[in-house]
C-alpha positions in Angstrom: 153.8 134.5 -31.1 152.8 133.4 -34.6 154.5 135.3 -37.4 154.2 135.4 -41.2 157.0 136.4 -43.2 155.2 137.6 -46.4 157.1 137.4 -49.8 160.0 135.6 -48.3 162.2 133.0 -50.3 165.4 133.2 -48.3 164.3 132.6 -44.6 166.2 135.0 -43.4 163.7 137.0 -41.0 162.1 133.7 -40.7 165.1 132.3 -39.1 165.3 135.3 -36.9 162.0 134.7 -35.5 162.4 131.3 -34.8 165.5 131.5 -33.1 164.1 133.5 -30.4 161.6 131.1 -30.0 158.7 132.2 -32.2 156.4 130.3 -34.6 157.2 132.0 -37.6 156.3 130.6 -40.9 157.7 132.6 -44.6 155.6 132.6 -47.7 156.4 132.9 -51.0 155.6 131.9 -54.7 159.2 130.6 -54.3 160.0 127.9 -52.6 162.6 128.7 -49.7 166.4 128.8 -50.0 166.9 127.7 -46.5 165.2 124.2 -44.7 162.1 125.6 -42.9 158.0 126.5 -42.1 157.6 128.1 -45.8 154.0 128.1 -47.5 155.0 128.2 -51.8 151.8 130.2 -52.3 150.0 133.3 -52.5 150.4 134.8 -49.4 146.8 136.7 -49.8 145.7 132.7 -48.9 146.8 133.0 -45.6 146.4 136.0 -44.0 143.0 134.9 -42.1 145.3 132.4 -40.7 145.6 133.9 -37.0 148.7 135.8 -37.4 149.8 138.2 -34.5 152.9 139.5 -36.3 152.7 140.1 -40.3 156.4 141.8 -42.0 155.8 141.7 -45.6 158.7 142.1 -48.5 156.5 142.5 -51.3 158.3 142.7 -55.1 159.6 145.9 -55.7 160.0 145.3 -59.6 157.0 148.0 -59.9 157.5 150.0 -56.7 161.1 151.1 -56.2 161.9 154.7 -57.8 165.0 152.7 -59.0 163.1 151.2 -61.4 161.2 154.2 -62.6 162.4 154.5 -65.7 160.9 151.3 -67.3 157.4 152.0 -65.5 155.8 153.4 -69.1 153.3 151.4 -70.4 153.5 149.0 -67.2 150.6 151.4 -65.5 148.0 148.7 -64.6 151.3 146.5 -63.1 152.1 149.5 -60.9 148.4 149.8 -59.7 148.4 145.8 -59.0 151.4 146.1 -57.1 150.5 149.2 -54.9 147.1 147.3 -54.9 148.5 144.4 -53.1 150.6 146.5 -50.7 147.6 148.1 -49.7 146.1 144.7 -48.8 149.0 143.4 -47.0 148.8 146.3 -44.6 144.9 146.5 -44.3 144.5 143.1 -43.2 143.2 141.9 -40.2 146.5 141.4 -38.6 147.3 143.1 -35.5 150.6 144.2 -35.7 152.3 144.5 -39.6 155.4 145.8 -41.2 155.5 146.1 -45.2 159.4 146.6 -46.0 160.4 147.9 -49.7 163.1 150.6 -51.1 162.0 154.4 -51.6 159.5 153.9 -54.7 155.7 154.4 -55.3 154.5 153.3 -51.7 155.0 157.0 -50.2 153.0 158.4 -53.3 150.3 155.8 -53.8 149.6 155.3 -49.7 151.9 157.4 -47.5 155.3 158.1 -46.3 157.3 155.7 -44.8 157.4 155.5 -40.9 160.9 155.3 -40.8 163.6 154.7 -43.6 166.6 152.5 -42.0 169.8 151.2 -43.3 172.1 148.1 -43.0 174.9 150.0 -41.2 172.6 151.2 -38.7 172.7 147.5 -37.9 176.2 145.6 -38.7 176.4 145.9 -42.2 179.0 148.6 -43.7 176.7 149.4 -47.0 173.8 151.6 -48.1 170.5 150.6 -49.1 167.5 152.7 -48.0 164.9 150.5 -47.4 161.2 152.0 -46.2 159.1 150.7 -43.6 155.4 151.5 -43.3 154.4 150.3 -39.7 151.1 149.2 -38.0 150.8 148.9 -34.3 154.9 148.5 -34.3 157.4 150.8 -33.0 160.3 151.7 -35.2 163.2 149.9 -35.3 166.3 151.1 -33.2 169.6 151.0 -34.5 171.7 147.5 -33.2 175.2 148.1 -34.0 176.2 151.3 -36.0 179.3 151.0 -38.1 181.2 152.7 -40.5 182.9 151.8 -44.5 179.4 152.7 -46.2 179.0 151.5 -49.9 176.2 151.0 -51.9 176.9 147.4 -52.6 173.7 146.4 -54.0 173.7 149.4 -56.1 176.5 148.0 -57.9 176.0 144.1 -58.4 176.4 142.7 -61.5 173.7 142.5 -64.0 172.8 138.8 -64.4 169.6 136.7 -63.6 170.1 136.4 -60.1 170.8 140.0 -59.0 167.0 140.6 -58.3 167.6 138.0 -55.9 170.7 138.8 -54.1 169.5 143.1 -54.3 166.0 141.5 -52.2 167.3 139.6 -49.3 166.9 140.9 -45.7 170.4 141.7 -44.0 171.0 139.4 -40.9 171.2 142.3 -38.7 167.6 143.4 -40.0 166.2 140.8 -39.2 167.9 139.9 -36.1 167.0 143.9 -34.7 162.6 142.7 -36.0 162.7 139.3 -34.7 164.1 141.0 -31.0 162.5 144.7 -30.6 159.1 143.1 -32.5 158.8 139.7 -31.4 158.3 140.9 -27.5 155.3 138.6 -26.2 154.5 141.6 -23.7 152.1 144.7 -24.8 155.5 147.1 -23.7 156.5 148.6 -27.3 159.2 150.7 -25.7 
């Protein structure tokens, strides 16, 4: 299956992909954190590109309720952003995911299919993260566990948290890569 990782630096739901045998490529304006298929470039380039299998990550810096309070006078950023959301999911791509915390998305398009969190899959922390879904089932929970904190909530400030606050969790991406990346029309 050919899969595009949209707005993807760190490779991480690439990685996923490809270790079950995919041919999944990540794009971002950044260039990739780990050796792999990565496209530095405006992923709106390469949509047409015969994708079955589209998740997209796009920047939350003008989406996420979190950031709310610094949204005055940034009006025409937030319509850009929900703008390009809104093309990600009505592209021509069969199957698409768009992945971002609980922010404008719900109020400027819809509500999430399904809100998930990293100790539904491995991880003992909190981070609501939304998923809006296209021809995709939702994701089941992996590996429930317990010793829930809000991790990401509470990372220093500095120039890299945006960074370390966007990446995938490996047990994210492992549960998309294996309950999405079925070759068969079965979405059970």
């Amino acid at each position: 299956m050919n899969v595009l990782i949209a707005c993807e630096f760190s490779g991480t739901v690439r990685d996923a992909f490809i270790k079950r045998g995919h041919n999944a490529i990540s794009c971002d304006l950044l260039p990739t954190e780990r050796e792999g298929p990565h496209y530095q470039m405006d992923v709106l380039k390469v949509l047409d590109h015969g994708w079955d299998l589209m998740i997209a990550h796009p920047p939350c810096t003008f989406l996420a309720a979190s950031g709310a309070r610094w949204w005055k006078g940034r009006e025409q950023e937030q319509q850009d952003a929900l703008f390009f959301v809104l093309t990600l999911m009505n592209c021509d791509i069969p199957r698409v995911a768009i992945e971002n915390p609980i922010g404008r998305i719900s109020s400027g398009f819809r509500k999430p299919n399904q809100i998930i969190q990293p100790w539904m899959f491995g991880h003992p922390e909190t981070k609501a993260t939304c998923l809006w879904l296209k021809n995709l089932p939702l994701l089941k929970p992996t590996n429930i566990v317990d010793g829930r904190k809000p991790r990401v909530h509470f990372e220093s400030p500095g120039p890299e948290r945006w960074k370390h606050r966007s990446i995938t969790y490996q047990g994210i991406a492992d549960a998309m890569a294996e309950q999405w990346g079925r070759n068969d029309k079965s979405r059970d």
